[in-house]
C-alpha positions, 0 to 999 in steps of 0.5 A: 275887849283886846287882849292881854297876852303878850306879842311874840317876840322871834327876833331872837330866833331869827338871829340865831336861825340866820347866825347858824347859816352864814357859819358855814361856808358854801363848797366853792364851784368847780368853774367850767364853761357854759356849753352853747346850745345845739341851736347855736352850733347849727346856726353857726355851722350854717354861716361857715361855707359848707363844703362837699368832700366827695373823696379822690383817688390818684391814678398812679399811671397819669399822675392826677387825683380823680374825683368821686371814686365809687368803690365796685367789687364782688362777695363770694358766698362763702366769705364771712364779709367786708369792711368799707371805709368812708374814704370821704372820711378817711382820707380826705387832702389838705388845700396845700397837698393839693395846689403844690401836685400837677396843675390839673389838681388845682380845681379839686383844692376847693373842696379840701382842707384849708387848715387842720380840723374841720367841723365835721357835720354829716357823713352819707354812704350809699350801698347796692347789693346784687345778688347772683341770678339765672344760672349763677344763682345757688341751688340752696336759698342762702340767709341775707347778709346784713349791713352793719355800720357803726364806730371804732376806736380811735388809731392814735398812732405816734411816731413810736407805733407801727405804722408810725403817725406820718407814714401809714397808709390806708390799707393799714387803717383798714386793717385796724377796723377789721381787727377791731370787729373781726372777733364778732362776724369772721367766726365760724361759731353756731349762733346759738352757742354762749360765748366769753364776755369781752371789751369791744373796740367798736359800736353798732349804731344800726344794722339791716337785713339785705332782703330784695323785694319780689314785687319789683323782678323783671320778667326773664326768657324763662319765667314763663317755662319755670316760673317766677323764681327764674325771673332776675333779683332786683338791685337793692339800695342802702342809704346809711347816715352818720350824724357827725356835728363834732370838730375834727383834727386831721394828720398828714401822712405820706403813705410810704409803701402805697404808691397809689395814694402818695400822701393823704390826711386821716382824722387819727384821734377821731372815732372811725365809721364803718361799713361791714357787709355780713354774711352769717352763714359763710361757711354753710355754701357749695360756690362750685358753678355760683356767681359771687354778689355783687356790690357798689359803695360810695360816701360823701362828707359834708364839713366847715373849716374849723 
């Protein structure tokens, strides 16, 4: 038997339900661009020509750019450390600076700057390390330096700042580095004191304990009379790697008071990569009679023209 009650009837409700909600007006969108994919920056950072920026360093005496310096030196013992610039990075030229020098320096435009900017895509350095041995070696066993490596602020210099924008130099941007992580690795404080929470100016992305590997010494003269600690300290090899993938303005400066670098262009709104080699117990050694360690750096940049 069917049955006798009567249907519901829910257009009212829907009515009231659907009039309640189109009352009130959606909050408008703040309008911003989409931003593209990882996939597709690569890809057409791929299709640009990818240039290798080796770095060029001027020999005052000549007068030419030469190519793919490789930065040599010793660290005392008793120094707190040093700061290396990825002077593929720092210092790189622009096409223009180039072809307007000697003749000779034509060759080396390829590989620079055409433009402004450029779409930086990775960043590589390469350290050795050598520590003294045989009879420069020291009495004491000495606590590894370690390899630092990270970002510094930003130089955003003017034309009102000292240095100004279009005449400062590398030696100065250098200085802005160690002043920036100075505070942290030149201090002669216990590790194991408390110090004052600070702003930092910088970021460590990684950093790396120097330890040679004893299984790789070579015999020396007096290994079979005094043993295996006389035999000579492998070379040690570092590879660091940025990874960059952003876009870069670059500046022109004329490096007033550096004849040996007349004019260069420098990334002066770009976070700066360093390279700090650390030594923590720097103020713990007696160097009378001991070599110094011995150090090689290079860097190399690989970018598009934006």
């Amino acid at each position: 038997m069917p049955s006798t009650r009567p249907r519901r009837n829910n257009k009212r409700k829907n009515y009231r339900k659907n009039t309640r909600n189109t009352s009130r007006k959606p909050a408008q969108k703040k309008f911003q661009l989409a931003k593209p994919k990882a996939s597709v920056v690569n890809q057409l950072s791929n299709i640009l020509e990818t240039k290798k920026y080796l770095g060029l360093d001027y020999d005052l005496a000549n007068g030419f750019w030469i190519q793919n310096p490789i930065e040599v030196g010793t660290l005392p013992l008793n120094a707190a450390g040093l700061s290396f610039m990825p002077d593929s990075f720092y210092r790189m030229q622009f096409q223009s600076a180039i072809q307007r020098s000697a003749a000779t320096d034509n060759e080396l435009a390829d590989n620079c700057i055409e433009g402004q900017s450029v779409f930086s895509k990775y960043l590589q350095c390469k350290v050795q390390i050598d520590y003294p041995d045989g009879s420069g070696a020291p009495l004491e066993s000495p606590r590894p330096i370690e390899i630092i490596w990270g970002w510094v602020n930003p130089l955003n210099f003017t034309e009102f700042t000292t240095p100004k924008l279009s005449t400062c130099t590398p030696a100065q941007i250098r200085a802005h580095t160690l002043n920036a992580i100075q505070a942290e690795f030149n201090s002669m404080t216990d590790p194991m004191e408390f110090h004052d929470k600070h702003k930092r100016r910088y970021n460590i992305i990684g950093r790396k304990k120097c330890l040679p590997n004893l299984t790789k010494q070579i015999p020396t003269k007096d290994n079979v009379q005094f043993g295996p600690h006389n035999c000579s300290s492998a070379k040690m090899h570092y590879n660091i790697n940025f990874k960059m993938m952003k876009k870069v303005n670059y500046t022109q400066s004329e490096a007033t008071g550096d004849a040996s670098v007349p004019h260069f262009a420098y990334p002066n709104e770009a976070y700066l990569p360093f390279v700090f080699l650390y030594n923590p117990d720097f103020a713990m050694y007696d160097v009378s009679g001991v070599d110094a360690i011995k150090f090689k750096f290079n860097d190399c940049h690989w970018f598009n023209d934006a």
